[in-house]
Each structure stands twice: as C-alpha cells, then as structure tokens.
N, C-alpha and C positions, 0 to 999 in steps of 0.2 A: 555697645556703642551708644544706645539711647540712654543707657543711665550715667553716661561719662558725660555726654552733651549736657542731661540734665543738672550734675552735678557742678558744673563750670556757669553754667546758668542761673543757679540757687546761688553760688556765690556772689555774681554779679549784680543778684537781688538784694544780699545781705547787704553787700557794700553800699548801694544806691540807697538802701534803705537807711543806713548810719547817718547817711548826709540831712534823709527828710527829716529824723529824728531830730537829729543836730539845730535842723530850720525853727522846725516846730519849739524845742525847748526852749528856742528866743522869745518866746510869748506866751507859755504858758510853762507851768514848773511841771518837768514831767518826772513821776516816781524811779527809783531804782529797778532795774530789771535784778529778777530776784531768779527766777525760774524761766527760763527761755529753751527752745525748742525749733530744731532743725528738721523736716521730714518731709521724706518721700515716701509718697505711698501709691500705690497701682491697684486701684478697684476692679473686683470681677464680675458682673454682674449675673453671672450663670449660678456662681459657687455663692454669691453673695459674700466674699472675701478680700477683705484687706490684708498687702503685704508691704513691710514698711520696713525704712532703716531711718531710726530718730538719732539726732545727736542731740541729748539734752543737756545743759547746763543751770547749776545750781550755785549762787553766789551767796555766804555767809556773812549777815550783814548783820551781826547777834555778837555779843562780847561771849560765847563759849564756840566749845569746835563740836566739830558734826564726826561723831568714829563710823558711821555709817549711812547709809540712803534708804528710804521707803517710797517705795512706788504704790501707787493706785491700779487696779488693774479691773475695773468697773464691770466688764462685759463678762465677766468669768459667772456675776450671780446671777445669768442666767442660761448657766451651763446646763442645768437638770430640775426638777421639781423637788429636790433635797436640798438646796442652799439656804441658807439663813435669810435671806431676802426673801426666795420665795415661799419657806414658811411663814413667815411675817404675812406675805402679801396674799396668801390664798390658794389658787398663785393667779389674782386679776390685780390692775392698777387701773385706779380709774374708770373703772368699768368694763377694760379690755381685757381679753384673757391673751395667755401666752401659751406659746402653741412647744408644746413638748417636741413635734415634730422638726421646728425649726431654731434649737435653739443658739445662745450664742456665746462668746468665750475669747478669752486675751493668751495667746502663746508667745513665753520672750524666746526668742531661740538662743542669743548671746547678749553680750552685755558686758566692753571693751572700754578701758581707757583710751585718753588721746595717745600714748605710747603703745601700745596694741596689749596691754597687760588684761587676761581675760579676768573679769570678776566672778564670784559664785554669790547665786540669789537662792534664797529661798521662803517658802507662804510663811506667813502671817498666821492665818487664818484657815478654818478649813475648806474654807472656799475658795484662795488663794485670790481673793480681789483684792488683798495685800502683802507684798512681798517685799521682804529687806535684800540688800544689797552690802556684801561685805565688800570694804577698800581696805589698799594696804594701809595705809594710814590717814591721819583724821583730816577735816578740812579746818582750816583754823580760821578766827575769823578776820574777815575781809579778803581771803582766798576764794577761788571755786573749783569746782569739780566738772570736769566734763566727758560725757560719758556716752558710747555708742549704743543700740538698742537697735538689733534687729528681731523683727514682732508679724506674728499676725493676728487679724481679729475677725474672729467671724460675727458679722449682724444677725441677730435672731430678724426673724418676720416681726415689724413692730410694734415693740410691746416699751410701753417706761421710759418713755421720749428717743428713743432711738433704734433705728432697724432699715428692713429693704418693707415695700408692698408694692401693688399693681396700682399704675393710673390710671386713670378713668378713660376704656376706652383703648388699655396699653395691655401689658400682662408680661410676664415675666420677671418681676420686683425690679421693673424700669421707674422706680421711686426709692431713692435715698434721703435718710434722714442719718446724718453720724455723728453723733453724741458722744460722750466721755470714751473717744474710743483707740486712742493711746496712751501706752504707758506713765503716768504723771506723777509730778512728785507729790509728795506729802507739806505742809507746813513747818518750818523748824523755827519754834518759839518755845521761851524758857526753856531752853536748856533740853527738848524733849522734840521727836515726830508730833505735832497733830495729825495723827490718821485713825481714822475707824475701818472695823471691814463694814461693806455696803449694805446699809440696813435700808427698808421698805419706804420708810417713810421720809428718811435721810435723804440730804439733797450734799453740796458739794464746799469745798474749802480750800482755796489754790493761792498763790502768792503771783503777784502782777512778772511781767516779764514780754520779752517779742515773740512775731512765732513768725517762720518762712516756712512756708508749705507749696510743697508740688504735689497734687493729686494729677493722677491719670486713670485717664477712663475712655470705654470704645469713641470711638466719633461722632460729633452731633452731641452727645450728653452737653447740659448747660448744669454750671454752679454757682450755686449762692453759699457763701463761706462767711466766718468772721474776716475782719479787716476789711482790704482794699485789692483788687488784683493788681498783679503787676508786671510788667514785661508783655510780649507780645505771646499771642498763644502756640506752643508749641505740636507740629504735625508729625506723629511718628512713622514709619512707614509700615508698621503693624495693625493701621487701623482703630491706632490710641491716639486719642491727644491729653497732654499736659496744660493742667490751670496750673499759675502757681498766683498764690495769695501775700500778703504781707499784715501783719497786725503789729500795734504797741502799747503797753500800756496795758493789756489786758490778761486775765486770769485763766484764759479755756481758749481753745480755737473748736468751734462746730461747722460740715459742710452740709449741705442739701445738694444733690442732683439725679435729673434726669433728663430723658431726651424730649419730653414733650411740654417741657416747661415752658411759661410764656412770661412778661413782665409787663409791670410799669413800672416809669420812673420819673420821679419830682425832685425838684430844688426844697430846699427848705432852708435858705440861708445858705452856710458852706456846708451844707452836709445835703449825700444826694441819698434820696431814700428811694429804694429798690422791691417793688413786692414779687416774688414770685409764683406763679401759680398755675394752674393745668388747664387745661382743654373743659370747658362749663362750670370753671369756678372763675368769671369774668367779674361781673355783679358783685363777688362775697371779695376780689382783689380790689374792688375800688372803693366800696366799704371800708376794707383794711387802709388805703393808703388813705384814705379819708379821715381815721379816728389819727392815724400816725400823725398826719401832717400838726392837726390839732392837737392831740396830747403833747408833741413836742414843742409846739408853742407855749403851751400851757407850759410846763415841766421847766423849762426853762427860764420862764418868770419867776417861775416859784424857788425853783431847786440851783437855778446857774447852769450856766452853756452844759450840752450835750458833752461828754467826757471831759468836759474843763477845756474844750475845743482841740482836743486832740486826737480825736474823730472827725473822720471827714465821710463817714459812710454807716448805714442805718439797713441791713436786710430784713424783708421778712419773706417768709416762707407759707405758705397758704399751702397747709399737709389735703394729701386725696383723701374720701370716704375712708377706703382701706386703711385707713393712716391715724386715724385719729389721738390714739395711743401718744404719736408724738408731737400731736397741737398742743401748746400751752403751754410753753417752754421757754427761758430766757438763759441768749448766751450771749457774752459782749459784741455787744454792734449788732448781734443777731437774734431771733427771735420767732417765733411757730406760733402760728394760729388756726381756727378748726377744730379742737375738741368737742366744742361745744356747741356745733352746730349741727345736729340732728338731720338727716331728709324728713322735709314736708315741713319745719321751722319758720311758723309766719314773721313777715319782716318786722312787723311789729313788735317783736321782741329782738332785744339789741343787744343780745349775749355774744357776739361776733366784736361788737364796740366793747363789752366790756372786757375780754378778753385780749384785744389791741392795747389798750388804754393800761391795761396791768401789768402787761407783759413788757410796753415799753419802760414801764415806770423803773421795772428792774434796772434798765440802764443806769439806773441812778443807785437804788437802793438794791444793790447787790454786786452790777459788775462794776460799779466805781467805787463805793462805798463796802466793801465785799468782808462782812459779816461771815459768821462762822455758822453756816446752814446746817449742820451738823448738831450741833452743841447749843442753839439762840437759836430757834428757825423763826419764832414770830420778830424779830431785830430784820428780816429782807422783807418776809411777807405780808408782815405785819404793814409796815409803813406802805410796802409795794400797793396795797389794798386801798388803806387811808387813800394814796395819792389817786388811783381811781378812782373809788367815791367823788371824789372833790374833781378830778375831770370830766364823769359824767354828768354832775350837778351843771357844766358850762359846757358841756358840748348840744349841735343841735336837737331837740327831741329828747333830753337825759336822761329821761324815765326807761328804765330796763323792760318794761312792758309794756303798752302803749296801745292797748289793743280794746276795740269796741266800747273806747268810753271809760277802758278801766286800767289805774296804771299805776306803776309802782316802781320804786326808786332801788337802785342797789345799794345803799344804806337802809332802808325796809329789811331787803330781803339778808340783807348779813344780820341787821337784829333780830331775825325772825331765826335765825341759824344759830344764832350766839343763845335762844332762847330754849333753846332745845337742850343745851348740855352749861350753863350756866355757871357751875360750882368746878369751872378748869381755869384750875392757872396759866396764866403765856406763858411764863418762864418751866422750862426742862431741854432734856435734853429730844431729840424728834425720836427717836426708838422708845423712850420711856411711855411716849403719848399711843393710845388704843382708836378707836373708833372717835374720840375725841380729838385729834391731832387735827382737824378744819377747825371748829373751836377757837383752838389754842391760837392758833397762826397764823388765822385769818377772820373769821367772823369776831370775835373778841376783840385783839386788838384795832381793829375797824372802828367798832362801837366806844372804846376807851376812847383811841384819838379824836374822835367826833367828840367824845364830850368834854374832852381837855379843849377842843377847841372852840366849844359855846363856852366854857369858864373864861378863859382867855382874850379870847374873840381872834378874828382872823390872822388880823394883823404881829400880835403876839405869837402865836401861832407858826407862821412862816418864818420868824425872827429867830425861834426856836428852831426847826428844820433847816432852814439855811444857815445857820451856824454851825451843827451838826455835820451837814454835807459839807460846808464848807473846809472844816476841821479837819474830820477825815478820809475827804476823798481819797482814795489810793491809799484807805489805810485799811486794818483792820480791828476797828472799834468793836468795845462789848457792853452788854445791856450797861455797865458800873459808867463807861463812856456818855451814855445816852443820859443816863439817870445825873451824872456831874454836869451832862451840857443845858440840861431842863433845867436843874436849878440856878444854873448862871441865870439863863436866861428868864426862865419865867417864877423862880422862888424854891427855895427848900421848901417850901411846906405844902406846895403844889408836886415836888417830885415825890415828898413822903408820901401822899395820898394815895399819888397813881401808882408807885412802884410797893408799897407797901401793903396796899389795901388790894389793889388790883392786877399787878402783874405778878405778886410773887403767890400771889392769896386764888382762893375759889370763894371768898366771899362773896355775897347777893347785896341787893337789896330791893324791896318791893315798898315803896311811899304810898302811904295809903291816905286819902282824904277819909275823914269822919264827919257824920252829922252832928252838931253840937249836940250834946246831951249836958245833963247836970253835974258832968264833973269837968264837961269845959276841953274835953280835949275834942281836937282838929285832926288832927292828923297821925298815926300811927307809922313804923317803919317795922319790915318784916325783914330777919336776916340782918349780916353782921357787918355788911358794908359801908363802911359811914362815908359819907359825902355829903358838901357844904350844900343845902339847900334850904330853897325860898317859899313860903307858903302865902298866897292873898286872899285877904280875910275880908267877903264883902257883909257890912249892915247896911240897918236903912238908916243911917248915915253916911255912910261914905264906904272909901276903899282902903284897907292895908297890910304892905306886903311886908313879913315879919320874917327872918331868918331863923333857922331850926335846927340847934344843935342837936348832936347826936345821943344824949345822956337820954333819951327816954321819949315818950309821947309832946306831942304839941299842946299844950293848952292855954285857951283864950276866954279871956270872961267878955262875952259878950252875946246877950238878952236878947238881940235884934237881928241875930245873923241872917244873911240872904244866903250864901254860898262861900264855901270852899276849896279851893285850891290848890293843889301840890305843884310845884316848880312850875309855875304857870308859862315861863319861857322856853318849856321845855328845853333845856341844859343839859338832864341829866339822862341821856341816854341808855345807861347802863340800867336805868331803873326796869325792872323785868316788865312790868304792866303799866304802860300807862293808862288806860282805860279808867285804871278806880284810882285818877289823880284829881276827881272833882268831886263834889258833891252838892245837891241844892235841896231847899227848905221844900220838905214836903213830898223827898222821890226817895227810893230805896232801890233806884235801878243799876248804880255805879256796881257794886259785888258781884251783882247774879248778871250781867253785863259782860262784866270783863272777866270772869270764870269762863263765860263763853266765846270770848273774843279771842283768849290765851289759847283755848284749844281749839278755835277752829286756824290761829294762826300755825300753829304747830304741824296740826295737818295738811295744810296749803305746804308750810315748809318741807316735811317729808316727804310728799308729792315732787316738791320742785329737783329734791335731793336724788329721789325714785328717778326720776324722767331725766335729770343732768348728772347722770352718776360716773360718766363718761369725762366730766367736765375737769376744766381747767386747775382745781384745787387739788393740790399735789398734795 
C-alpha cells in the first residue's frame, strides 16, 4: 500500500514539476533534458542498504542511433580490495582508508521496458562498474528509451565521497552521505558511450536532465538532497517517512541524512541556501554559510546568476569527524565540507573558507558548465581553484593562514605545490596522472590562470571566463572549446602561449637576474618555457624597463648599473623562483638565497601536504 500511495504521489510531483519547469523557461533558456530519472528508494540504516526501482529515461538528441545502453554502476569499486580503483588507490583516498570490513556495491536485479519487455545486461568491465544493456532495437534520433531498474546499493563506511558513519555523540552510521549511488547512464556523443570503468583518480561525466526522487527513511531522519523538496512529507505507518525531492537541469542527484542533523538557512537573493550540520559543528556551520553567502555574491559577478537562475536552492552538508572521506565534494545545488578540518585546527587557518569557496565554485565550473572530468579533469578543477583563489583574495581575512603575525595566501600555497612537481602537464586523461594528478588539476592550472590574468589584467580576464560560461553553460565544452574562446577573446597568440607552452607542455622556466659583467648580459632564463617578459634596468641615470625575448640571455650595455630586475611586476607566476629575480651592485646574495628559499618552501609545502593529506584535493 505504501509504495502504490508513494507511486501516485511521485506522479503528482512529475506533473507539478512540468508546470515549474514550463514557468521558469519564460526567463531563462533551459537545456534539453537528456538523461532524466525517476526513483524510489527505502534507506536501511542497520543494513546500511539502498533498495530502489529507477525509471530512467534517455533521449537521443545526436544525428546517429544508440543499438544499445551503458550504465555507470560506481559503488561496485568498492566491492573488495581487488578492483581496479582500489589498486589504483592503495586502497586510501584522501588520506582515509577503506574498511574491507564494510565494503560497498551496485546490484541490478532487472532491467524492463515501458512495455514489460525484460532486458539482458551485462559488465563492462571486471569490476562491473559498467554494464551494457542490450535493447531489441536501436534508439533513433530524436526518440528515447525508457527503461525500469530495480537496484540495490550497499554504502561502504565512508570512504571516496560517499558512504554511512557515526555522528558525533550518535552511533550506529546514523550519518549518510549518498554519492553516485544509482544506476546512471553513460554519455552518448559521436556516435559512441563516453564511459570509463571507475578509476581512482576519475571523477564523473553525465548529460543534464530532471530527477523526482522519494527517499525513505526511519522517522525523524532529516535530508539535504540536490534540488528542492517537494510535496508535503509523507508518514508511513511502519515508522518510515518519505522525502520526496525534485531537481532540473542538472547532471547527478546526491542525498545527506541523519537524525541528528541541525540547520541554517539564509536568503541570498532567490536562492535559499541551506547548511546542514551535527550536534558541535555549530561554529564550522556558520563559517560555512558565511564563505557561501560571499562566494556566491562574488560568483555571480563574475561568472552570471547561480545556474542561469534556474536554481532556486544551494545545500551544504558539514560531514562528522567520522566522515571526512566525504567533505569536499561537489554535486549540483549541492556540496560537502569538512575534509579538511582536522581536530585542534587553529581558526586562524581558513582551510574550512577555502574549501566552501571551491566547492561552491563547482556550481559553475562543472555542474553547469559540465566538463568531461574523466578525460579534461584540470577544464572543472582547474578553473574551480582559479575562482577560489580570486574569492579568497576579497573575502574577510583572505589569507589561508593568519596566525601569530605570519600569513599566507592560497595562491602562495598552490605555487609552493605547483613547485614541487613543475615539469606536469594539465592536459591528460585523470588515470594517466600518478602522484602528480594535484599538479595537473589544481595547483598548476591555479598558477597559469593567475598569470594570464596579470598579462591580461582583470578585467580582460573575466571577459574571457564569462564568455566561456556564458557559451556553454549546460553544455559540454572541451579544452579545443576553452582554447577557441581565449582567443576570441583575448588573442591567438596569447592562447598559443598558454595552451602550447603550458597546458599541453611540462616545460619550466626559472628568470634569472645577473650582475652586469663584461659581456653585458642581465638576465639569464633556465628551462624551456618561453613567456613574454619584462626586465628593469636601473643606472646612475635613471630607470628602464626593456622586454626579453626568448632567443637567448639579456644583454645591456650599461657601465653604471645599480640593479637589476626580472618581471619586476611580478606577472609571471609560473616563474619557479622568484627570489633570484633581482640583483644589486655589489651583493651576491640573490643565488645562494634563493637556493635556500626554493627548499625551505618545498618543505613547508610537504609538510602542509603531510598534515592536509585528508584534504579536499581529489
């Protein structure tokens, strides 16, 4: 009886939801639903077990036909300590290890047409976190497919942004976190699945669409999901109650709940942003809604309304101690924080902001803008990062460390990160990348866009990004995307630079000032990375700042020098050392200096690495 009530109810939702959808696309252009998803599902928290019956639907909006379906079946790699993921992974992520004893897994049981015609599926892969789906015949395009899925999923104890743990004070994995944890389709572009099986360092690639979701769960548990809830809450008389959710427009549905959950909630223009969080995480929840409130003002300056305003709602989730594993997380409308907050974390360090500030930015640079994380992972995290940097820099206190006098910025500390493994290219695919995939992803392209944007300056800068976002929101843009919209905007010879030199390259370069000797040269360049820079040449007459092609040494004939200087604006971020960027008449301290500077930054940095190894960088 409960699931006929529920099933007449989820209808009711669909339809009422048609009309919002309908409202909303009066004011803002909303994408094709491509992939959309129907599901009920009944959480056990004893068993730690989802059991679901999805109706998914797949619309072919490609000039070929689809002869088949691939599903994603995510939670399967970490069925054992043998799957391809967790050899990859150790088997820790993040710093968190995964507990053999609990682990977790995707079962379809069947898998039905709208006419009751049964399908056969079979793995992919030998870990089965992808499985094809045979149909009698193909989908042609501008038809769909729609298809039933009944599933269950067991949560491992959380490990890799999702799972059950204990909250604080609670016990019995009365903490949910649920992550990629229905059967989901694959990509169907050129003529082909985009799907991978789930590799370690791989993150996710989905096609926009709706989702109506009923979760149930004992009594009292509270949820924070993507979308919006909807309908009145349902009271079973088994002791369950029914959330049911509604989303649009977006690529993933993720839930959080437990029973001892607490909130805030703020305006923030039309969107109500929601924090969730436990029983003595009060303090780190108003923190959180604090960097939100500000990031999304910022963001929105910069980048354009929150999902193109077809969002009306912003969760975050503040994970327990026990939980950390799944802080640091972004899924549309929704978002994990807490990785990287340690116990005994003075407040003075504002890795709690940095991690809000990033995490929100995804809303832009990934679940609207939704890049193939897979395949491009610095094209989400990359920019995702940029755009912290640049929120940190204007938010209160912006320094990431701020303690005793001594304080440091998180543009510092990503070049101090990017300094460590220097000769990695952004572009691959994220399985290709080793111990170098932060690098790639995030410290890197951090330090590129910073320094495109002293070349540029700001305002250029945002011209570029917001043309970008604007272009293909709700689309799926690739680096060649990025790399055509740069050079409208800010010049070919500027996108040659950075994609040629920089993003596709592990070239260096270290600017080196010289003391004038008798052959006149100034300035030397270490490594193969050429970039447009500025040298000032001071005598005892005057000042001047001479540009330095890349064909070789600086040289200046001048008798009277006072000092010398490499990129005296500092511009060029990428430069590995700035310390030996001066030099003056009569010191020999720049070399043996910054020899020292380079490796005491390096060990700070490994340190910080050591101590936040738990942290948010996926």
């Amino acid at each position: 009886m409960r699931t006929r009530i529920r099933r007449v109810f989820l209808s009711l939702v669909v339809a009422a939801a048609g009309l919002l959808m309908a409202t909303r696309a009066a004011t803002a252009e909303a994408p094709p639903d491509v992939a959309s998803y129907e599901i009920e599902a009944v959480y056990e928290p004893a068993e730690h077990l989802i059991t679901a019956r999805e109706t998914a639907t797949y619309t072919n909006l490609t000039d070929t036909e689809i002869p088949d379906l691939v599903l994603h079946l995510y939670l399967n790699a970490f069925s054992s300590l043998d799957t391809l993921w967790m050899q990859e992974a150790g088997p820790v992520h993040r710093g968190y290890a995964y507990s053999p004893a609990h682990p977790g897994w995707s079962r379809i049981d069947e898998i039905l047409l709208e006419d009751g015609t049964v399908l056969d599926w079979a793995p992919i892969d030998d870990d089965a976190t992808l499985v094809r789906v045979d149909l009698p015949q193909p989908v042609q395009p501008g038809e769909s497919v729609r298809v039933e899925i009944t599933f269950q999923a067991q949560l491992p104890r959380v490990f890799a942004r999702t799972g059950w743990a204990d909250a604080p004070a609670g016990g019995g994995g009365d903490f949910v976190m649920a992550g990629q944890w229905f059967p989901k389709f694959g990509v169907w572009e050129e003529g082909a699945w985009n799907a991978y099986p789930f590799h370690a360092n791989s993150e996710f690639y989905a096609d926009f669409g709706s989702y109506d979701v009923a979760l149930t769960l004992p009594e009292g548990w509270r949820v924070g999901a993507t979308g919006v809830p909807v309908g009145e809450l349902i009271v079973d008389d088994d002791g369950t109650e029914t959330h049911t959710f509604h989303a649009d427009h977006v690529i993933d549905f993720a839930w959080s709940a437990s029973p001892r959950f607490r909130t805030l909630t703020e305006p923030a223009g039309s969107v109500e942003v929601t924090v969730f969080y436990l029983p003595g995480q009060r303090s780190e929840a108003k923190r959180v809604m604090a960097a939100a409130l500000q990031g999304l003002e910022l963001y929105q300056q910069w980048y354009g309304a929150y999902g193109r305003g077809l969002y009306d709602a912003l969760t975050v989730i503040v994970v327990p101690p026990d939980a950390g594993g799944a802080g640091g997380m972004e899924y549309p409308t929704l978002f994990t924080v807490g990785a990287t907050v340690p116990a005994g974390m003075p407040r003075c360090v504002r890795l709690l902001e940095v991690e809000t500030v990033h995490e929100l930015g995804h809303q832009w640079f990934q679940s609207m803008v939704a890049t193939n994380e897979a395949e491009e992972p610095w094209l989400d995290e990359g920019f995702t990062d940029y755009a912290a940097v640049r929120a940190m820099r204007e938010l209160d206190g912006g320094d990431v460390v701020a303690c005793g006098g001594w304080t440091l910025s998180y543009l510092a500390m990503q070049r101090m990160s990017y300094a460590t493994m220097p000769n990695t290219p952004m572009a691959g695919n994220a399985w290709e990348f080793g111990m170098e995939f932060a690098v790639a992803t995030y410290a890197k392209p951090v330090v590129a866009l910073s320094t495109l944007e002293r070349y540029v300056g700001e305002r250029a800068m945002l011209d570029f990004l917001g043309t970008y976002v604007d272009r293909y929101a709700f689309g799926h843009p690739s680096a060649d995307d990025v790399r055509a919209v740069m050079a409208e905007t800010l010049g070919a010879e500027t996108a040659a630079w950075f994609f040629d030199g920089v993003v596709d390259s592990g070239a260096t370069l270290d600017a080196q000032a010289l003391a004038l000797d008798e052959g006149g040269e100034a300035a030397i360049r270490r490594g193969d990375l050429c970039l447009p820079v500025t040298v000032r040449i001071t005598t005892a007459s005057g000042v001047e700042t001479v540009d330095w092609p890349c064909d070789g040494a600086l040289k200046v004939d001048a008798d009277d020098w006072v000092g010398v200087e490499v990129d005296p604006e500092r511009v060029v971020l990428l430069d590995l050392n700035l310390a030996n960027n001066a030099v003056q008449e009569g010191t020999d301290w720049g070399p043996r200096f910054s020899a020292r500077w380079v490796g005491a930054l390096v060990r700070v940095t490994q340190a910080l690495q050591s101590l936040f190894a738990g942290g948010w960088q996926r």
